[in-house]
Structure formats: C-alpha cells, structure tokens
PDB file of N, CA, C and O in Angstrom:
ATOM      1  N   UNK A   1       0.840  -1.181   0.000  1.00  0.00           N
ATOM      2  CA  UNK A   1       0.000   0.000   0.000  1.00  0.00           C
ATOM      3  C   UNK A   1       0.884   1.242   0.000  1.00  0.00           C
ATOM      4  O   UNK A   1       1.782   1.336   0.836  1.00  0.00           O
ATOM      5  N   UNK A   2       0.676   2.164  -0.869  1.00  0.00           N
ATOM      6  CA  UNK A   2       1.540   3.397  -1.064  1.00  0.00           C
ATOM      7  C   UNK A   2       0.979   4.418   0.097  1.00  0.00           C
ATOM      8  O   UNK A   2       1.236   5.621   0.046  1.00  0.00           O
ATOM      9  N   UNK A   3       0.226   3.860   1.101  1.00  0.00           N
ATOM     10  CA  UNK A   3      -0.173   5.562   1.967  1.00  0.00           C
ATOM     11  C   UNK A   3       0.668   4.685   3.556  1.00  0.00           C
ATOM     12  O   UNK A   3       0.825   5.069   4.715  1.00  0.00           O
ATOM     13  N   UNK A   4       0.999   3.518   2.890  1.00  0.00           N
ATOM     14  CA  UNK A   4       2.027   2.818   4.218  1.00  0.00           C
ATOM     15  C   UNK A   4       3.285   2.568   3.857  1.00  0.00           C
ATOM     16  O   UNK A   4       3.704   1.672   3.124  1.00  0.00           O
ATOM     17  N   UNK A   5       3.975   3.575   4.522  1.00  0.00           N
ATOM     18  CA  UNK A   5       5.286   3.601   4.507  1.00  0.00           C
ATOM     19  C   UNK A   5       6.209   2.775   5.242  1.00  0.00           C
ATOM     20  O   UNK A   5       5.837   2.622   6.405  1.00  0.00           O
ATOM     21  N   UNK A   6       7.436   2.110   4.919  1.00  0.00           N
ATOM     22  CA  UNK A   6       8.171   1.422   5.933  1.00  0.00           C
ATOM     23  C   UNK A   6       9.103   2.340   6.351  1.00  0.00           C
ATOM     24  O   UNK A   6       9.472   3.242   5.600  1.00  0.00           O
ATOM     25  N   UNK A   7       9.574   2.192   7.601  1.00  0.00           N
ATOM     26  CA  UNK A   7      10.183   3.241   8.027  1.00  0.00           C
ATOM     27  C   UNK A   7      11.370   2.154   8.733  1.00  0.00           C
ATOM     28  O   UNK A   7      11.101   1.210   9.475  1.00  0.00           O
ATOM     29  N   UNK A   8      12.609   2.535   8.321  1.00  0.00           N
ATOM     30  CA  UNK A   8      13.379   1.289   9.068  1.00  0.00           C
ATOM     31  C   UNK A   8      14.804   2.157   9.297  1.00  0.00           C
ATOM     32  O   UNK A   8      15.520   2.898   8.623  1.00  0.00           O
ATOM     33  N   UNK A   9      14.778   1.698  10.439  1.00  0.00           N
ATOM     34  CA  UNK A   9      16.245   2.225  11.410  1.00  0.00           C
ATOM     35  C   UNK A   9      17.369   1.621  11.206  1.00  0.00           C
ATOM     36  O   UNK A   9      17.456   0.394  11.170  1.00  0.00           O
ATOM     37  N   UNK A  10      18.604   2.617  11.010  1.00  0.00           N
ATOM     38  CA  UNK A  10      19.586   2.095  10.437  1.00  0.00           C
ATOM     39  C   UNK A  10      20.919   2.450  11.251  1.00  0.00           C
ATOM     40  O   UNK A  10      20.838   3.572  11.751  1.00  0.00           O
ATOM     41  N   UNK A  11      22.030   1.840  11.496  1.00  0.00           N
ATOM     42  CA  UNK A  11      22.917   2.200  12.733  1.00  0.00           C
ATOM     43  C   UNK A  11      24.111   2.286  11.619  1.00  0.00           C
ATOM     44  O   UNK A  11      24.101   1.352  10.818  1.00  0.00           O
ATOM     45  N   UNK A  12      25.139   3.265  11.448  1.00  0.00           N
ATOM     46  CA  UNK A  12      25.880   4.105  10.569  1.00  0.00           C
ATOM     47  C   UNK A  12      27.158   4.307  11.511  1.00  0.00           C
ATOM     48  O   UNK A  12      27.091   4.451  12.732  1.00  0.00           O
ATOM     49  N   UNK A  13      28.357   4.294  10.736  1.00  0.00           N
ATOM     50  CA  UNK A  13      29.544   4.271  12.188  1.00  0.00           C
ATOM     51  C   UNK A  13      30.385   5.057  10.756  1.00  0.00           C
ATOM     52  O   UNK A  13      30.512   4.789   9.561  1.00  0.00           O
ATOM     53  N   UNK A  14      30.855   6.192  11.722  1.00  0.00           N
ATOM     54  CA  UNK A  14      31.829   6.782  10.518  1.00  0.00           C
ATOM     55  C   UNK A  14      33.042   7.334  11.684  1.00  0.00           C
ATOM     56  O   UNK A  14      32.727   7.268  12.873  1.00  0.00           O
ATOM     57  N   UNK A  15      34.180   7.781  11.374  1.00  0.00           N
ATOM     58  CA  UNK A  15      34.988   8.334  12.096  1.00  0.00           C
ATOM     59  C   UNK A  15      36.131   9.388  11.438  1.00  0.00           C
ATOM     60  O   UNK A  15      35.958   9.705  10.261  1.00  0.00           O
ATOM     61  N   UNK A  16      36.876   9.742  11.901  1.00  0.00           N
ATOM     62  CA  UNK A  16      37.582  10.868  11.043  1.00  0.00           C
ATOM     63  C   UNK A  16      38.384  10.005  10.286  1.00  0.00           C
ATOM     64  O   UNK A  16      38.778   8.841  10.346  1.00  0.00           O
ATOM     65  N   UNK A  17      38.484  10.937   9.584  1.00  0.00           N
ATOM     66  CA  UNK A  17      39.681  10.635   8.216  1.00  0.00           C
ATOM     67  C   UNK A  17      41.359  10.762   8.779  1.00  0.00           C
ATOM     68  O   UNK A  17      41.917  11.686   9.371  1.00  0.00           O
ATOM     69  N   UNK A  18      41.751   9.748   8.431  1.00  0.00           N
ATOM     70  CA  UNK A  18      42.806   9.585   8.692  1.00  0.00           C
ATOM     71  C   UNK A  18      44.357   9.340   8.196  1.00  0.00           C
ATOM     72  O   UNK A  18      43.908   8.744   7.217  1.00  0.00           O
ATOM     73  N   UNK A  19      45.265   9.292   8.067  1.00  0.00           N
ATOM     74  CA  UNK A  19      46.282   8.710   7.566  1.00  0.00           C
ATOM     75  C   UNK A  19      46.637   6.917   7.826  1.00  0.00           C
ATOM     76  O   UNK A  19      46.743   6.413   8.945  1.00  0.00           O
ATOM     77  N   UNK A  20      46.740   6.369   6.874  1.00  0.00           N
ATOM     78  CA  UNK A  20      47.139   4.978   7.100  1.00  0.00           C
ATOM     79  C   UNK A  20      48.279   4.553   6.314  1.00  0.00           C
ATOM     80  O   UNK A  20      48.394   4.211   5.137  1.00  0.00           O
ATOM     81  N   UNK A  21      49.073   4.665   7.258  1.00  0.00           N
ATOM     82  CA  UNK A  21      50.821   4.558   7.049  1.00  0.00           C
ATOM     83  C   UNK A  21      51.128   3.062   6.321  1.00  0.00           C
ATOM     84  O   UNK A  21      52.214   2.821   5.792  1.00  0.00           O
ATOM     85  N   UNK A  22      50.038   2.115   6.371  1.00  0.00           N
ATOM     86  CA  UNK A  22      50.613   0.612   5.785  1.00  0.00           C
ATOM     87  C   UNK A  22      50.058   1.004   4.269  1.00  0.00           C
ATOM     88  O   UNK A  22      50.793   0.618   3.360  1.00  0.00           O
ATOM     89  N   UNK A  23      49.111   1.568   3.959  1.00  0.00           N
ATOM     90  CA  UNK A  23      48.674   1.756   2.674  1.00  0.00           C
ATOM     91  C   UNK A  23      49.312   2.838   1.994  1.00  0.00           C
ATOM     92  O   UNK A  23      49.380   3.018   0.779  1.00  0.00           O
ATOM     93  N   UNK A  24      49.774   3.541   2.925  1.00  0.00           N
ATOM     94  CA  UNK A  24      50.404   4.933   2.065  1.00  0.00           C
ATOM     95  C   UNK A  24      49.494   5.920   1.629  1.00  0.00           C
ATOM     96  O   UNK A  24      49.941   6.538   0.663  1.00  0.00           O
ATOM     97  N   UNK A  25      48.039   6.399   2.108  1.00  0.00           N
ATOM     98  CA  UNK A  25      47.016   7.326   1.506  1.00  0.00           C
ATOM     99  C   UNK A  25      46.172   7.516   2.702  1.00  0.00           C
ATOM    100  O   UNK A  25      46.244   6.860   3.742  1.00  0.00           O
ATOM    101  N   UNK A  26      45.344   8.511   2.432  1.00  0.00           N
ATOM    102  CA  UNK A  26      44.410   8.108   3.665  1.00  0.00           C
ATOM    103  C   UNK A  26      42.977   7.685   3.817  1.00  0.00           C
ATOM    104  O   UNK A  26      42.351   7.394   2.798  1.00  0.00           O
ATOM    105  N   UNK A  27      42.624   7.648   4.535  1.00  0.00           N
ATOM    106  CA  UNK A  27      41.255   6.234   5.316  1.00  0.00           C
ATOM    107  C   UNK A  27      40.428   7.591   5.020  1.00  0.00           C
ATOM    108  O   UNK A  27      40.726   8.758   5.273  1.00  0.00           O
ATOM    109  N   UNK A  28      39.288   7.038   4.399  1.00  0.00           N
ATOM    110  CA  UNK A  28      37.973   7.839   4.378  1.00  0.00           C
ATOM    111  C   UNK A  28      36.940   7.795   5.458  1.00  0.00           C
ATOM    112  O   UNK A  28      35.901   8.449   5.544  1.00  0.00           O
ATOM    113  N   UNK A  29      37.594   6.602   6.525  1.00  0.00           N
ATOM    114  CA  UNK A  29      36.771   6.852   7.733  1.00  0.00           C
ATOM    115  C   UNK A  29      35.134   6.287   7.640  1.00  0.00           C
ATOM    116  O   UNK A  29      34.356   6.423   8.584  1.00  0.00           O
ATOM    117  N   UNK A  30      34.746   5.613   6.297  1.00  0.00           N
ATOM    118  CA  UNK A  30      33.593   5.054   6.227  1.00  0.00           C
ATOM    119  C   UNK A  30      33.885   3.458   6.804  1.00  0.00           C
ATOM    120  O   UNK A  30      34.715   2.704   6.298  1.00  0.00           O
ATOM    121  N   UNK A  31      33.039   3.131   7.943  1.00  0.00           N
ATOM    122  CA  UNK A  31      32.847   1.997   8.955  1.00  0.00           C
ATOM    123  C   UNK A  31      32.022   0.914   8.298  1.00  0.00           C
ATOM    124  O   UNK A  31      32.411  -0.229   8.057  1.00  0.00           O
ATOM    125  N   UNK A  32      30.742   1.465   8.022  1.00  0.00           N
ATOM    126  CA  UNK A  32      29.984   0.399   7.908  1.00  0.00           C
ATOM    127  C   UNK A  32      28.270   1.303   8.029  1.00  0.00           C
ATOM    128  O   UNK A  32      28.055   2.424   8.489  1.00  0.00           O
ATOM    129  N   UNK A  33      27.581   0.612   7.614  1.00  0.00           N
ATOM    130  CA  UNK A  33      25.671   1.147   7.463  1.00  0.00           C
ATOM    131  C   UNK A  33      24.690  -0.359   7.595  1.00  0.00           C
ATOM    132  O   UNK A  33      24.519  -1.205   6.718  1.00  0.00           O
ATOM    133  N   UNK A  34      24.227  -0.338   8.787  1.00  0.00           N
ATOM    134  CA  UNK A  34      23.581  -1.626   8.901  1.00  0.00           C
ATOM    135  C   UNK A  34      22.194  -1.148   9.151  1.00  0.00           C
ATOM    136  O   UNK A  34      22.048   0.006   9.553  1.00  0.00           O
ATOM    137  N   UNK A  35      20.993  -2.037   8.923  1.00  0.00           N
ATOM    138  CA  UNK A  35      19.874  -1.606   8.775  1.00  0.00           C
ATOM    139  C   UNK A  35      19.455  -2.510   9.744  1.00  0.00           C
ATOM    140  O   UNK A  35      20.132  -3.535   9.829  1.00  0.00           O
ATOM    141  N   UNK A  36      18.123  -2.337  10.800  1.00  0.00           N
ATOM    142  CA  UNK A  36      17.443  -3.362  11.713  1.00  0.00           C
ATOM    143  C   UNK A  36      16.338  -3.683  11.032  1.00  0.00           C
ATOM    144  O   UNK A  36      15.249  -3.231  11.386  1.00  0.00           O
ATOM    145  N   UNK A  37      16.464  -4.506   9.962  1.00  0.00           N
ATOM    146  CA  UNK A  37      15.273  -5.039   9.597  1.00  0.00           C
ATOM    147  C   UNK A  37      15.768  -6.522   8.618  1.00  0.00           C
ATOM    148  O   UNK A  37      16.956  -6.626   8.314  1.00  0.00           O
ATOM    149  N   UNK A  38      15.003  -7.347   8.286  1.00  0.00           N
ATOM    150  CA  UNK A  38      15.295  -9.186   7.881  1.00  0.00           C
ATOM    151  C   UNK A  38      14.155  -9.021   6.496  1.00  0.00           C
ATOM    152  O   UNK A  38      13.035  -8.512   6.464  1.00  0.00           O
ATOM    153  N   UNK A  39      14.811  -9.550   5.628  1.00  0.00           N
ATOM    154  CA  UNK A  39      13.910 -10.305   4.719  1.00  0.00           C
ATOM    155  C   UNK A  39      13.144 -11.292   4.863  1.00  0.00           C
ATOM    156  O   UNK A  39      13.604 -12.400   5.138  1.00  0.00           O
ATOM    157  N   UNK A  40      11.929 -11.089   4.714  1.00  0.00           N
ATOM    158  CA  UNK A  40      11.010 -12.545   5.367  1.00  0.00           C
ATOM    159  C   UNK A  40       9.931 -13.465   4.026  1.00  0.00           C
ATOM    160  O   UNK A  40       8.870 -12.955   3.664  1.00  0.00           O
ATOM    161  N   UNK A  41      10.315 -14.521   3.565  1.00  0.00           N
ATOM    162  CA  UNK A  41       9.142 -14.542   2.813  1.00  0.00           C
ATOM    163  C   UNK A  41       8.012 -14.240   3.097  1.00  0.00           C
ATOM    164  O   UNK A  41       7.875 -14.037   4.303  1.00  0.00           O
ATOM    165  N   UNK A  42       6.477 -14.031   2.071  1.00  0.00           N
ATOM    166  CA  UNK A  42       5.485 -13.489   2.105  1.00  0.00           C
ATOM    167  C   UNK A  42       4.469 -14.655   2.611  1.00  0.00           C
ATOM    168  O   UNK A  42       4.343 -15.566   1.792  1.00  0.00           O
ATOM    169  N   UNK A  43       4.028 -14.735   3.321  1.00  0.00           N
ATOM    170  CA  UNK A  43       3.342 -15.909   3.555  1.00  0.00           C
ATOM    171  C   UNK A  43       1.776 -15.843   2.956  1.00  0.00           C
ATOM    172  O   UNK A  43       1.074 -16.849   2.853  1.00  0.00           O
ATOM    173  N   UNK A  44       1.465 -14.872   2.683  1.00  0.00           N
ATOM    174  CA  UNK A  44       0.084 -15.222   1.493  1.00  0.00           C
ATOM    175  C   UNK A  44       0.187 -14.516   0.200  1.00  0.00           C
ATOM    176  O   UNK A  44       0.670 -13.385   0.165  1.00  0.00           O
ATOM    177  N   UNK A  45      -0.112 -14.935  -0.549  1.00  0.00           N
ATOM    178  CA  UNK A  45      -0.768 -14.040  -1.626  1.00  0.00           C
ATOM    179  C   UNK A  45      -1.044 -12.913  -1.954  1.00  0.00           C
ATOM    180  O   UNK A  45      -1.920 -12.731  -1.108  1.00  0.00           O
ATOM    181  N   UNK A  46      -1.007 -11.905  -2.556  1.00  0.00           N
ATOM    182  CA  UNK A  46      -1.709 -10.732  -2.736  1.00  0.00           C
ATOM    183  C   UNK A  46      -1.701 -10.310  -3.898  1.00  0.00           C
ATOM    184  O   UNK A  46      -0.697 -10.689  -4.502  1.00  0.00           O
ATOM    185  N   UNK A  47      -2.711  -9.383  -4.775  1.00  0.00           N
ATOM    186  CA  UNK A  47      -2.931  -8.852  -6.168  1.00  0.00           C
ATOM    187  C   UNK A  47      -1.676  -8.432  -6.471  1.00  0.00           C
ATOM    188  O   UNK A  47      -1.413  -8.341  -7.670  1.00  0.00           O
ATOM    189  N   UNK A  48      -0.499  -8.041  -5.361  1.00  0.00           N
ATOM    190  CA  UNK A  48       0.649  -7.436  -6.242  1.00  0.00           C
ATOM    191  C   UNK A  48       1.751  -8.826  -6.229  1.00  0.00           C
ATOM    192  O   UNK A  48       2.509  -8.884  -7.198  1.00  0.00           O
ATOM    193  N   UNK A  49       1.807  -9.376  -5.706  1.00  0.00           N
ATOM    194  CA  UNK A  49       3.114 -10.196  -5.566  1.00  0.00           C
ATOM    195  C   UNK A  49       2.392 -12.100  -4.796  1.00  0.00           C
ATOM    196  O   UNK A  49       1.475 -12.341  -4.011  1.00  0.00           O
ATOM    197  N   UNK A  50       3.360 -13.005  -5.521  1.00  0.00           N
ATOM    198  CA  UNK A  50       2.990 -14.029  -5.145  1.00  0.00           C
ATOM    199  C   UNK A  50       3.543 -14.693  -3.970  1.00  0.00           C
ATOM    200  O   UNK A  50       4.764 -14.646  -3.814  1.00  0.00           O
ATOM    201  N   UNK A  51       2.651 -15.445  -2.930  1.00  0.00           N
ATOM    202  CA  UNK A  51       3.524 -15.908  -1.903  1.00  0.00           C
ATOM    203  C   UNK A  51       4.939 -16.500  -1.910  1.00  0.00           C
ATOM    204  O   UNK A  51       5.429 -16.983  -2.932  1.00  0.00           O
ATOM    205  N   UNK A  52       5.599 -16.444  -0.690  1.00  0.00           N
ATOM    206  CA  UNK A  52       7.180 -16.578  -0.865  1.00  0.00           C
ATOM    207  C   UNK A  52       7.948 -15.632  -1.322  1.00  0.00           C
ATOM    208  O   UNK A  52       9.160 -15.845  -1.301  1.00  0.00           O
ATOM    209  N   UNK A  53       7.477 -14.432  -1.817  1.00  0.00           N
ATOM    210  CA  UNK A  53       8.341 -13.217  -2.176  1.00  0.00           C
ATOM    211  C   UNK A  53       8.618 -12.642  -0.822  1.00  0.00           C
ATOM    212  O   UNK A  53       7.891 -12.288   0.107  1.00  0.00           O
ATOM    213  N   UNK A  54      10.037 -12.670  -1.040  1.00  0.00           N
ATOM    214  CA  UNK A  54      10.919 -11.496   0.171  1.00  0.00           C
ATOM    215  C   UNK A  54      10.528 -10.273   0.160  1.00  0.00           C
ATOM    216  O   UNK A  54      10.696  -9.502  -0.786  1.00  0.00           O
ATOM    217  N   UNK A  55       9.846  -9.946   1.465  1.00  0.00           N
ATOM    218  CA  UNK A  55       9.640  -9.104   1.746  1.00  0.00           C
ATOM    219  C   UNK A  55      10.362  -8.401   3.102  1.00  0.00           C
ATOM    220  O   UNK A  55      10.913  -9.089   3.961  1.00  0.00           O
ATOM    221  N   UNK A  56      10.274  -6.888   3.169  1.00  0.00           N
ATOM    222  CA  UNK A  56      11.384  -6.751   3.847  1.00  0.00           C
ATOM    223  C   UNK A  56      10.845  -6.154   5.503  1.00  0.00           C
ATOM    224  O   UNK A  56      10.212  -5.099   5.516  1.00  0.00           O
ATOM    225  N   UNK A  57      11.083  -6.760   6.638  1.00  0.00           N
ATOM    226  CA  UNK A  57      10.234  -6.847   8.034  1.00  0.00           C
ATOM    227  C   UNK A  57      11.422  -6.038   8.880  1.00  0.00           C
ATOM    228  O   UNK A  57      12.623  -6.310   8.851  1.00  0.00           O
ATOM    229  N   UNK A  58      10.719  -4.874   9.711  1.00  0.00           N
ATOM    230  CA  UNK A  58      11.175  -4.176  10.655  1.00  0.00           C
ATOM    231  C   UNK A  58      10.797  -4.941  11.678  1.00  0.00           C
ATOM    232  O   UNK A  58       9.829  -5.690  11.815  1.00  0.00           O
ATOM    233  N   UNK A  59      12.137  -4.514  12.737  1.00  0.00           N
ATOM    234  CA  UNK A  59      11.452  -5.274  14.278  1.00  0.00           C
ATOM    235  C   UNK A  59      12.634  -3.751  15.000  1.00  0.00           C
ATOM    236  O   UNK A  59      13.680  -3.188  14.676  1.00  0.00           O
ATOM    237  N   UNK A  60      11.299  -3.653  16.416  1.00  0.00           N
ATOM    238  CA  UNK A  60      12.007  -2.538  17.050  1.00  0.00           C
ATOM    239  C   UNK A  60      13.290  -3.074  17.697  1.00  0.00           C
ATOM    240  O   UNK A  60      13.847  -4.171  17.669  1.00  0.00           O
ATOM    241  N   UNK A  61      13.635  -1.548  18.468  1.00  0.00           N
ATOM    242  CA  UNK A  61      15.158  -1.701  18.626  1.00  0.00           C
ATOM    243  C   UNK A  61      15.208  -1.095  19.680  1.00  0.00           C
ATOM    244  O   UNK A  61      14.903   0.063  19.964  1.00  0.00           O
ATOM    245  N   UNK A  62      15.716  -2.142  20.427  1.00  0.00           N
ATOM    246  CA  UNK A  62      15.913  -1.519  22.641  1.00  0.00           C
ATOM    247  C   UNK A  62      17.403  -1.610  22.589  1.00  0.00           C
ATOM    248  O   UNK A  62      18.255  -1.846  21.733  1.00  0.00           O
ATOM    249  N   UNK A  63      17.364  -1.330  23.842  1.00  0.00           N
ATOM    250  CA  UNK A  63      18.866  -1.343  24.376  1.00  0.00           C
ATOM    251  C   UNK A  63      20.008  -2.529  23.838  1.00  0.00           C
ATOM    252  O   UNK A  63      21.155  -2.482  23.395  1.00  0.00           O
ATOM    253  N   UNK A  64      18.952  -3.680  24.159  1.00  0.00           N
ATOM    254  CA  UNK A  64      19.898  -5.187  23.668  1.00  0.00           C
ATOM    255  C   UNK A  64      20.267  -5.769  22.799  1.00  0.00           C
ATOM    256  O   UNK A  64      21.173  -6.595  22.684  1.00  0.00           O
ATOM    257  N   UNK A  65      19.378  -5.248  21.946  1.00  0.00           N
ATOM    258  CA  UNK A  65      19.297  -5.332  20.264  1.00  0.00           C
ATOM    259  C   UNK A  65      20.355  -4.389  19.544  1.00  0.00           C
ATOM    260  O   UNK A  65      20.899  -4.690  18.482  1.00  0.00           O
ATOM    261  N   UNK A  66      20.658  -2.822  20.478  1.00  0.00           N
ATOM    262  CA  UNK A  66      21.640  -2.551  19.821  1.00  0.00           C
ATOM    263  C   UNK A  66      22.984  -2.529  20.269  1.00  0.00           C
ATOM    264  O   UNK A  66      23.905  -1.964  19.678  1.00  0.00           O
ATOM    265  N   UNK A  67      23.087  -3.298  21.562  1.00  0.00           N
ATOM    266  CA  UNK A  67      24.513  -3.591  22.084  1.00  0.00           C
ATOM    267  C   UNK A  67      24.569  -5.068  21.474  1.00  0.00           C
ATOM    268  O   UNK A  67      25.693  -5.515  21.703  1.00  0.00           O
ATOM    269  N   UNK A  68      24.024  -5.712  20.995  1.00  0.00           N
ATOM    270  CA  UNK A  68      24.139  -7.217  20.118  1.00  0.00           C
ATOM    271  C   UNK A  68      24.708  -6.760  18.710  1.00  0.00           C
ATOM    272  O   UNK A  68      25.419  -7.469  17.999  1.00  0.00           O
ATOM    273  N   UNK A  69      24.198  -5.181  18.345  1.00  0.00           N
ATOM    274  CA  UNK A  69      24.505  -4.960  16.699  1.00  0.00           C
ATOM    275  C   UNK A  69      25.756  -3.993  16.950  1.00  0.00           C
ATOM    276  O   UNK A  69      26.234  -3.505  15.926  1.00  0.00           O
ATOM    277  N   UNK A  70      26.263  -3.700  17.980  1.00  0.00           N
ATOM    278  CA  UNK A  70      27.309  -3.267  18.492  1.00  0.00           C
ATOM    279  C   UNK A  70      28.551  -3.909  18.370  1.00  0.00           C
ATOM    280  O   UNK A  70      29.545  -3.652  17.690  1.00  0.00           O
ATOM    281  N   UNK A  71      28.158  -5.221  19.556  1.00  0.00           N
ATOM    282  CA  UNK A  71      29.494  -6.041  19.648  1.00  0.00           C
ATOM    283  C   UNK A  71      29.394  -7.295  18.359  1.00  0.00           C
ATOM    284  O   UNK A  71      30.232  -8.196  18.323  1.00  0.00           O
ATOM    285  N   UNK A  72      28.274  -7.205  17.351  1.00  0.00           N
ATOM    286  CA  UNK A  72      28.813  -8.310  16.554  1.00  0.00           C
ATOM    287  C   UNK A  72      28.902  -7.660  15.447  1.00  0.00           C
ATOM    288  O   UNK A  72      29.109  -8.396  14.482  1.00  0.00           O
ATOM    289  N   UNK A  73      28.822  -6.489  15.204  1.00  0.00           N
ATOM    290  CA  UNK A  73      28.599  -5.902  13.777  1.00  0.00           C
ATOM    291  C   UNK A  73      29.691  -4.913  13.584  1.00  0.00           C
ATOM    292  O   UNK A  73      30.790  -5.027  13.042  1.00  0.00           O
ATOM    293  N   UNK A  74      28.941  -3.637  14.328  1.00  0.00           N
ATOM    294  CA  UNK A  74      30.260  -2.329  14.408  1.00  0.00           C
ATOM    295  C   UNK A  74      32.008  -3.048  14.963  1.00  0.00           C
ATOM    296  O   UNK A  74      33.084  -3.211  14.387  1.00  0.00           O
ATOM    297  N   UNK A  75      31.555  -3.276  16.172  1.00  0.00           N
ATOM    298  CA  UNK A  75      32.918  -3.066  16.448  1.00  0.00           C
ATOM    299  C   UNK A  75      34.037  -4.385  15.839  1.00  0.00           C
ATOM    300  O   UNK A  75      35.264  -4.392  15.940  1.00  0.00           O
ATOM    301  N   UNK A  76      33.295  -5.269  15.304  1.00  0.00           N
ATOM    302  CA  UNK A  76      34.666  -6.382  14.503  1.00  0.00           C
ATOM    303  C   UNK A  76      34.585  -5.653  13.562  1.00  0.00           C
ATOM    304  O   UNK A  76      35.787  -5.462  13.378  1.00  0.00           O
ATOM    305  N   UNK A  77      33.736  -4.679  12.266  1.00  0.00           N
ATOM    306  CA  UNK A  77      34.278  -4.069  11.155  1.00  0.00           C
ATOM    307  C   UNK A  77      35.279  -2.829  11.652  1.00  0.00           C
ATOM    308  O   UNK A  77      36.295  -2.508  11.036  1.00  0.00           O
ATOM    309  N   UNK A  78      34.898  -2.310  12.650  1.00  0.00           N
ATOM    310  CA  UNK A  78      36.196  -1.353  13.260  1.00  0.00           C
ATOM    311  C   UNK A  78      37.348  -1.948  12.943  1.00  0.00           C
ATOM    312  O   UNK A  78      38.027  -1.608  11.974  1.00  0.00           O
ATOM    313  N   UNK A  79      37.695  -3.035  13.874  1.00  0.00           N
ATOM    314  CA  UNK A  79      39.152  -3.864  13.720  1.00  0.00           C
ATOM    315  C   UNK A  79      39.580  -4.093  12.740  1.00  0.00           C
ATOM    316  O   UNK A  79      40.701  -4.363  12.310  1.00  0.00           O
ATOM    317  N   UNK A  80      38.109  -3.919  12.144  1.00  0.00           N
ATOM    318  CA  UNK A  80      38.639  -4.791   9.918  1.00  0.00           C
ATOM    319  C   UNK A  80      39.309  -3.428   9.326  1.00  0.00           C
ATOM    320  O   UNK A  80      40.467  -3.427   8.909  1.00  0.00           O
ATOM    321  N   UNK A  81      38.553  -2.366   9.327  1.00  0.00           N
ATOM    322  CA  UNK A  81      38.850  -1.220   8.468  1.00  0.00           C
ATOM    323  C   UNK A  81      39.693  -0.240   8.883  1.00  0.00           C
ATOM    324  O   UNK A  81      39.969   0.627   8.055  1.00  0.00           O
ATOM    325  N   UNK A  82      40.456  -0.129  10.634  1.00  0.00           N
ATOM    326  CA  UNK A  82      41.237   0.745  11.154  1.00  0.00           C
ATOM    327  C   UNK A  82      42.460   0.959  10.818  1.00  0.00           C
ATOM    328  O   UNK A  82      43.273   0.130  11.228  1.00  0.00           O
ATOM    329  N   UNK A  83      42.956   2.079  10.005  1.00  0.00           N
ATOM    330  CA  UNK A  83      44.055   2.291   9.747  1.00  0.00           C
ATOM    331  C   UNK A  83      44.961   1.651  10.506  1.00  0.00           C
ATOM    332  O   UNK A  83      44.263   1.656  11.520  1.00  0.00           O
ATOM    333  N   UNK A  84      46.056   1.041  10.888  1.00  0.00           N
ATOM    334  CA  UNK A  84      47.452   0.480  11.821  1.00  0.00           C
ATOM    335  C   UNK A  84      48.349   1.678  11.450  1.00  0.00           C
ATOM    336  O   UNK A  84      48.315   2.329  10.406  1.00  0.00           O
ATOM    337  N   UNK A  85      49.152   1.838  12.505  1.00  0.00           N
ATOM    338  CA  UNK A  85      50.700   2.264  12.454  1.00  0.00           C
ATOM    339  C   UNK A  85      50.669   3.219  12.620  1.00  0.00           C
ATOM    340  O   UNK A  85      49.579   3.772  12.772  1.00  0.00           O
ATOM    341  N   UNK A  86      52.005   4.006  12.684  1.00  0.00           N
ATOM    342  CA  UNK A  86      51.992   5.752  13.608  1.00  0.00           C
ATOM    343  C   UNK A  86      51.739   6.446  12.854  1.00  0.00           C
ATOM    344  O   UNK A  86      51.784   6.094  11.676  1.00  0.00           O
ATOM    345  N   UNK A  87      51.286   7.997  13.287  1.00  0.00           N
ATOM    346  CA  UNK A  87      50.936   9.156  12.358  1.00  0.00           C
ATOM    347  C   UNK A  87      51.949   9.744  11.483  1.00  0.00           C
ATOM    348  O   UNK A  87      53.055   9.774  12.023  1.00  0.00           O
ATOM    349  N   UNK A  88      51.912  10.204  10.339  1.00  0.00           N
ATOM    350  CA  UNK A  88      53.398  10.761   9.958  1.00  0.00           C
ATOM    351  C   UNK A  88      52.961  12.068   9.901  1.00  0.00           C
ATOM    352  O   UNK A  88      53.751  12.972   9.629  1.00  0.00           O
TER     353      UNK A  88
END
C-alpha cells in the first residue's frame, strides 16, 4: 500500500579521516551502514506479488538489540577497516 510507509532504522559508524601509514594514503573513515530489519518470505498471496516473495520486516530496537549490533557488527568491522601504524 503506497499511503504505508516502511520506516526502518539504520545504525551508521563513521569516524575521522585519517592517515594509514601501511597503505600509504588516507582512510575515508567510512565503517559500515547496517539496517534493523530481515527479509522474510510473504506468507500469502496478494494482487501485487505471489507468496514466498521477500519481503522486507522491521522489528524494534531496545537497548539489547543494539549492544548485540554493536558487539557483533560495528565493532569487529572497526578492527577490519582501522588504519594500523603511527601518524606521519
């Protein structure tokens, strides 16, 4: 239905730009953009689309939900994408 909008929350990690001495250039400081919501198949029918089409399901977001998307999401892509080595 076009007068129902999905509205879905998204957790975004950016940090300054930096120098990264192993690459020789510097870090644009883009982390990562994760969204709180799952693809779910459609479980009936409808005039626009046939059952089993992925559709895309919000679920709210408390405290635990985002210290879970914290410690398994943000902070291991931190470790992945952090410049190493001293400033020049």
């Amino acid at each position: 239905n076009k007068n129902y909008i999905i509205k879905v929350m998204f957790l975004c990690a950016v940090a300054r730009p930096r120098w990264d001495a192993t690459r020789h250039r510097i870090w644009d400081g883009k982390i990562g953009l994760w969204p709180f919501a799952v693809y779910e198949p459609a479980e009936r029918a409808s005039k626009n689309r046939p059952a089993g089409t992925l559709e895309i399901k919000t679920y709210s977001v408390d405290r635990e939900i985002y210290r879970q998307a914290l410690c398994r999401m943000v902070i291991p892509r931190i470790k992945e994408v952090w410049p190493s080595g001293k400033r020049v």
